[in-house]
N, C-alpha and C positions, 0 to 999 in steps of 0.2 A: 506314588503320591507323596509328597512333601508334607511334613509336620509343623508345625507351627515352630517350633524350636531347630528346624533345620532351614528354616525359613526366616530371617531374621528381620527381616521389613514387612512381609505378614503379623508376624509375631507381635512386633508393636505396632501396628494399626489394629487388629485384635486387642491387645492389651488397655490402647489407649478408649477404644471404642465399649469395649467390655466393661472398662473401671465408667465410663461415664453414663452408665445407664441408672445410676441414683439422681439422677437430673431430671429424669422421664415423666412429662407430667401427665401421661395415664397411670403413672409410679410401675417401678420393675417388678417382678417378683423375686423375690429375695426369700431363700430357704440355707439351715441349719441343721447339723446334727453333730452330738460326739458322743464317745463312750462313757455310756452310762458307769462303765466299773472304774476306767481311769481319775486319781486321785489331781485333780489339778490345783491343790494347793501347796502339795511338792515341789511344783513346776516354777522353779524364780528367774531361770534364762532363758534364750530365744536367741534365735539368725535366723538366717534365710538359707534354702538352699543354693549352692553356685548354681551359674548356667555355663553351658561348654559349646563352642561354637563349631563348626562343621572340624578345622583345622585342629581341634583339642586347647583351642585357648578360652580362658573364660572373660567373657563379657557382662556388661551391664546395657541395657539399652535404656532411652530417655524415659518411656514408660515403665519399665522395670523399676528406672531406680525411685519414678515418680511414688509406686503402687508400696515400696519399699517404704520411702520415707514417711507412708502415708501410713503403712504398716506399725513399722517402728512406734509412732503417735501414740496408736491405739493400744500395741502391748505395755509403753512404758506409762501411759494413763492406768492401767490395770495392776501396775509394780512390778512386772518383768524389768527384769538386766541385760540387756544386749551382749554375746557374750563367746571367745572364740569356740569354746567346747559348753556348749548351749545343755539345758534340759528339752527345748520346744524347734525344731526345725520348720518355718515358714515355705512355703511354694508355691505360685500363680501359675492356672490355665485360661490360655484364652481362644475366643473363637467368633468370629465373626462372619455371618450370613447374609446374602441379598435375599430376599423373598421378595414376592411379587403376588401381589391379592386381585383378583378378577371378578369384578361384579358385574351383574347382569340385572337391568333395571326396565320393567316395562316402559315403551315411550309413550309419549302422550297422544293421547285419542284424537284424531281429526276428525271429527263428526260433520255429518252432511253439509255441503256446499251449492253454491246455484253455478251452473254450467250453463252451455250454449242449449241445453237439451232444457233446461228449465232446474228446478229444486231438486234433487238426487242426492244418493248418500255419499259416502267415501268410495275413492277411485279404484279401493281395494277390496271393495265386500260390504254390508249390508252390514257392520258394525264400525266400518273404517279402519283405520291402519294403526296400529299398535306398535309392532316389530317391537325390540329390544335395543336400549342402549346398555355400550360394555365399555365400564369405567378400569381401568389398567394401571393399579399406584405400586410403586418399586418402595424397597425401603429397607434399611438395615437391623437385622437383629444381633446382638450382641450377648455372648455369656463369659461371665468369668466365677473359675473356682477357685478358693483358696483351701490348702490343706494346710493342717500342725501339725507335725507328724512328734514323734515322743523317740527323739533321736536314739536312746538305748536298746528301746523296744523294738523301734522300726517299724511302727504301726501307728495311724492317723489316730488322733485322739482328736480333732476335730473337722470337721469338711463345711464348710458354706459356700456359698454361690450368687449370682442376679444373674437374673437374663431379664431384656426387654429392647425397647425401640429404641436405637442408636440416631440421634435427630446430628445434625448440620450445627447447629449452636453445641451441644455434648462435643463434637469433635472440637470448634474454636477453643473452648474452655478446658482443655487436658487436665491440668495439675486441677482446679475446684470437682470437675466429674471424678477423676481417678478418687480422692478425698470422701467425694460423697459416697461413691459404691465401696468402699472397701470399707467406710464407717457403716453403711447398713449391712453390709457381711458381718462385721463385728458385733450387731444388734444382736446378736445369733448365737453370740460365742458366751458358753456359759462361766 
């Protein structure tokens, strides 16, 4: 099975789908966490990790560099410096799911009718016919995680994430969803 980053046109339909789930109007859920002992006002630079493509060359993809600049926004709104040998190393995961929800809904009651025989009940039994109707909706869910990792240590000093319903307008809209989910990832970042 292929990874998302050995996959490169997965990768960004994930990526693109993932970042647009701050659009969602049942709203995504969006979750945070970092270490509580790391000193983050140390921390005055930032990049991003490379990506390296099957062949060992590195690449950027359109949602990569969308999630990036969207990134970039939000650290240098906070006073980070962008920077070759960084204090804070940035990285996106993403993942994109079809689900499929299956409901079952009593159908409606036929209650007694008049036939050739006279007034009688339902053709199926002495309360009529009921059966089940089963409703079949497909739909996308979408997760994306951003790590900061503390490029000396080598260890995440912070993780957040969304996940939620990936709608058909969130994909038209790339660059505004990718902006929205990565600013509510940020809501998070202490």
């Amino acid at each position: 099975m292929k990874t998302l980053r050995q996959n490169p046109l997965r990768y960004v339909a994930a990526i693109v789908a993932m970042a647009a789930l701050a659009g969602c109007a049942s709203g995504p859920d969006v979750r945070g966490d970092y270490d509580r002992a790391a000193d983050f006002s140390r921390y005055k630079t930032y990049n991003f990790l490379s990506e390296t493509g099957q062949d060992g060359t590195e690449f950027k993809s359109i949602a990569q560099q969308m999630m990036q600049q969207a990134a970039a926004r939000e650290m240098e709104a906070r006073g980070y410096v962008k920077a070759q040998d960084p204090d804070l190393l940035l990285n996106f995961k993403g993942k994109l799911e079809e689900k499929t929800d299956i409901q079952s809904t009593p159908a409606p009651y036929y209650g007694p009718t008049f036939g050739y025989r006279g007034w009688y009940g339902a053709p199926y039994g002495a309360y009529g016919y009921g059966g089940t109707e089963v409703t079949t909706r497909r739909y996308n869910v979408g997760t994306l995680v951003m790590d900061v990792i503390d490029r000396e240590k080598r260890v995440a000093v912070f993780q957040g994430g969304i996940e939620g319903v990936v709608s058909k307008k969130m994909m038209e809209d790339k660059q505004g969803s990718i902006n929205n989910a990565v600013a509510a990832i940020f809501s998070k970042y202490p």
